[in-house]
C-alpha positions as CSV (number, residue, x, y, z in Angstrom):
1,X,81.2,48.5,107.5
2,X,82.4,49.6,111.1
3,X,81.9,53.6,111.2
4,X,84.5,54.0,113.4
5,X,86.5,52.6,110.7
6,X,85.2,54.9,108.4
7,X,85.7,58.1,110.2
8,X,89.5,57.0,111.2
9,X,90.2,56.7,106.9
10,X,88.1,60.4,106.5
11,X,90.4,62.0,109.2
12,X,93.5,60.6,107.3
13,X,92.8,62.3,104.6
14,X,91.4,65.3,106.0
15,X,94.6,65.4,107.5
16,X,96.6,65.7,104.4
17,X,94.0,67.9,102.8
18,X,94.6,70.3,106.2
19,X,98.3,70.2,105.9
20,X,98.2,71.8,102.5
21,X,95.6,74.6,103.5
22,X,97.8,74.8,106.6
23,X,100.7,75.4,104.3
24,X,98.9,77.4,102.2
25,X,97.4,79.8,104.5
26,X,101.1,80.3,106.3
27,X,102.7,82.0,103.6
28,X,100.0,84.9,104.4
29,X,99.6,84.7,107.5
30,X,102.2,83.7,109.3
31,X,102.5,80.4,111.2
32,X,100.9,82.4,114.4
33,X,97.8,84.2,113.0
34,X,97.6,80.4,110.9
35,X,97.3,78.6,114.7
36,X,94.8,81.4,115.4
37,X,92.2,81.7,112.9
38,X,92.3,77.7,112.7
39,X,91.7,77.3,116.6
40,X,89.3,79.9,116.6
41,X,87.7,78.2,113.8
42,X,87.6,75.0,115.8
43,X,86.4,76.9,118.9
44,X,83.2,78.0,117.1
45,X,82.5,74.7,115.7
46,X,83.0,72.9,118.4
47,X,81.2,75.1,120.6
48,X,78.4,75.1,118.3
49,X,78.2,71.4,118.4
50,X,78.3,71.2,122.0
51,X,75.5,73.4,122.8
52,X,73.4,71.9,119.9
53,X,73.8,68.5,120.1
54,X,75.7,67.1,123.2
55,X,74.9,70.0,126.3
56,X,78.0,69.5,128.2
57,X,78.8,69.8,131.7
58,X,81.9,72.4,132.2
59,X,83.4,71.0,135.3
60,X,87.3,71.8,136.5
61,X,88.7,68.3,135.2
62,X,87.1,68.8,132.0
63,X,88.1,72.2,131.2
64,X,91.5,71.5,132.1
65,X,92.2,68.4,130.0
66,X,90.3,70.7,127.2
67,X,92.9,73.5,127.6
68,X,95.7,71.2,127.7
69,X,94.1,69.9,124.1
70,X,94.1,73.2,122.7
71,X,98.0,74.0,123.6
72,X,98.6,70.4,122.1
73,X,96.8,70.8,118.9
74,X,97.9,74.9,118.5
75,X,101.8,72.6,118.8
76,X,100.4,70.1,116.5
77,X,99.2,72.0,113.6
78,X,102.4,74.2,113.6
79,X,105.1,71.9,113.6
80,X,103.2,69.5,111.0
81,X,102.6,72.8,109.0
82,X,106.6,73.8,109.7
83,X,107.9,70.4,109.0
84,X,105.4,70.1,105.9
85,X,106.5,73.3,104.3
86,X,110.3,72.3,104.9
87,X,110.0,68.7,104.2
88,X,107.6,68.0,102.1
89,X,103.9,66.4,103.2
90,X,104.7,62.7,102.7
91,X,107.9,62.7,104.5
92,X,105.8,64.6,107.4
93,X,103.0,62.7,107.5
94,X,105.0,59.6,107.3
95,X,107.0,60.3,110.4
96,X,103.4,62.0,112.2
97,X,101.7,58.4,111.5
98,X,104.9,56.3,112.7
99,X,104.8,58.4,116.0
100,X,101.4,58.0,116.5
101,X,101.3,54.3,116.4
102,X,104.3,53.9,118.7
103,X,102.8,56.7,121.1
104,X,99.2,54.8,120.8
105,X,100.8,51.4,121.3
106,X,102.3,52.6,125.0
107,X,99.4,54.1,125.8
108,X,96.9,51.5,124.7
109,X,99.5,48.9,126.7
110,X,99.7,50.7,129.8
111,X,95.9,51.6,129.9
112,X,96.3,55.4,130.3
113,X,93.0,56.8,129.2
114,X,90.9,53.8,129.0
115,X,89.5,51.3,131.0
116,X,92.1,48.2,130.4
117,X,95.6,47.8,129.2
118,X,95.7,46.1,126.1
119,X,98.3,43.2,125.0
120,X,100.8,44.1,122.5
121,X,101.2,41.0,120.2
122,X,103.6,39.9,117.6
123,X,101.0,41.2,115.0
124,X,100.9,44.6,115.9
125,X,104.5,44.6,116.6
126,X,105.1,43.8,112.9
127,X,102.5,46.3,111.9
128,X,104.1,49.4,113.7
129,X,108.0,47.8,112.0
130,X,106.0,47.6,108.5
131,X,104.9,51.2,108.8
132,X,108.3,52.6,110.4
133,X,110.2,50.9,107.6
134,X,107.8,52.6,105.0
135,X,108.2,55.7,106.7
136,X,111.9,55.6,106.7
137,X,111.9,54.3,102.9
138,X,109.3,57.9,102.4
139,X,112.2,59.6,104.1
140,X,115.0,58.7,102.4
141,X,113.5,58.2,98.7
């Protein structure tokens, strides 16, 4: 089996099992001290992993597309938690995954971030509709 296949299906539902905590953890701390112990929870882990295992190199480009990451995920995290707490998680996570797809399809098609642009076919066309129309149907059921 592909690994890469494998750790895409654990983040899934590490994602949903995050949202909840998220949730959780909001109604005591607030949807700001939330972001904060969560990113500083990922700072130390992350640090810890890069000084153990990968010994990065901290140029300029790096550390700014690393701070731009952080402002996205702090964003990230609180409007899934928001829109999880007001909305439900399936609802959520069903309009989170539709996004995603149509967000990764343009960028995959226009080669931002990778070396090639990659075709858009009829198949993943009717993936992305398949998915939308099961979000909508989450939505509204």
């Amino acid at each position: 089996m592909n690994p890469a296949l494998v750790l895409a299906v654990l983040a899934g539902a590490a994602i949903g099992i995050q949202v909840v905590a998220n949730t959780i953890g909001m109604k005591s701390l607030g949807i700001g001290g939330l972001v904060g112990v969560s990113g500083l929870t990922t700072g130390v882990v992350g640090f810890a992993v890069a000084f153990f295992l990968s010994r990065p190199e901290f140029t300029g480009r790096a550390l700014t597309f690393a701070v731009a990451s952080g402002i996205l995920g702090a964003f990230i995290v609180s409007a899934i938690t928001l829109a999880a707490d007001q909305s439900g998680l399936a609802q959520t996570l069903s309009l989170v995954i539709a996004s995603q797809l149509i967000v990764g399809l343009v960028i995959d098609r226009l080669g931002l971030f990778g070396p090639a642009a990659a075709d858009i076919g009829l198949v993943k066309v009717l993936g992305i509709v398949f998915i939308l129309v099961g979000g909508v149907l989450v939505v509204r059921g």
